[in-house]
C-alpha positions in Angstrom: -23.6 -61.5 21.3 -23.1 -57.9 21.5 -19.9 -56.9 22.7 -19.4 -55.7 26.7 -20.7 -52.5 27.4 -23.1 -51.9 24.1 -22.0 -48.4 23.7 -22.5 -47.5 27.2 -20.2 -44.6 27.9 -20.8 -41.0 29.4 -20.0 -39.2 26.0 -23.6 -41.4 24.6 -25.7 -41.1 27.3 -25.4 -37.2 27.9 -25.6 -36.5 24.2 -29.2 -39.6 24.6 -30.5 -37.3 27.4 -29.9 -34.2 25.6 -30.9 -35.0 22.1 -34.7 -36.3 24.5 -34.9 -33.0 25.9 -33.9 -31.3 22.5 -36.6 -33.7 21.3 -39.4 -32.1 23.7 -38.6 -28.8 23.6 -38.7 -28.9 19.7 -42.2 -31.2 19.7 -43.9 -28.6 22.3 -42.9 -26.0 20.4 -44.3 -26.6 17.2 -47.6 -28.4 19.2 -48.5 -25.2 20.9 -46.5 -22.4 18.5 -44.1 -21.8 21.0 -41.2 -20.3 19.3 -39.0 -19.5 22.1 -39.5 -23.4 22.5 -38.6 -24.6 18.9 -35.6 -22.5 19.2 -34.4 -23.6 22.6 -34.8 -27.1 21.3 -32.9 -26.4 18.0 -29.9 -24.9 20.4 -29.9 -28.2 22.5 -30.0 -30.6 20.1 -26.7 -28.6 18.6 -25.2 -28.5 22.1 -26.0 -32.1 22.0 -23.9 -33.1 19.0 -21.0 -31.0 20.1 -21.1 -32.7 24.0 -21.3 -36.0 22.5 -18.8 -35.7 20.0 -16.3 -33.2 22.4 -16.7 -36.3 25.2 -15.6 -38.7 22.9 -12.8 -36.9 22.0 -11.6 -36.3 25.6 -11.8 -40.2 26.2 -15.4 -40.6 27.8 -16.2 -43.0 25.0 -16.9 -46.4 25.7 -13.6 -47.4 24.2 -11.3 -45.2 26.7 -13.7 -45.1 29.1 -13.4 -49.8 29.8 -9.4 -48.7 29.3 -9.1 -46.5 32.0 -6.9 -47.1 35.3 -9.5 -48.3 37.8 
């Protein structure tokens, strides 16, 4: 069984719905030669990675976040 909460946590599902839009932007870029596009999507998906990783390390990972005073 997995364990509770299967990495549900704030710090992995805004850095999920960012890397997606990252994901788009990037895909319709290149798709219709929209640089401004590639290049916005390139800046997310680096935004992405930092908000992910700067969440976890202020305690809105799924670890700290099940340990915290309810």
């Amino acid at each position: 069984m997995d364990d509770h909460g299967h990495g549900n946590s704030v710090a992995a599902w805004t850095g999920t719905i960012l890397l997606l839009l990252a994901s788009l932007l990037v895909c319709l870029g290149v798709f219709f030669g929209w640089d401004w596009a590639t290049w916005s999507g390139v800046a997310v998906a680096v935004i992405a990675v930092g908000a992910w990783w700067g969440l976890n390390a202020a305690g809105y990972d799924e670890t700290h976040w099940n340990q915290r005073d309810a």
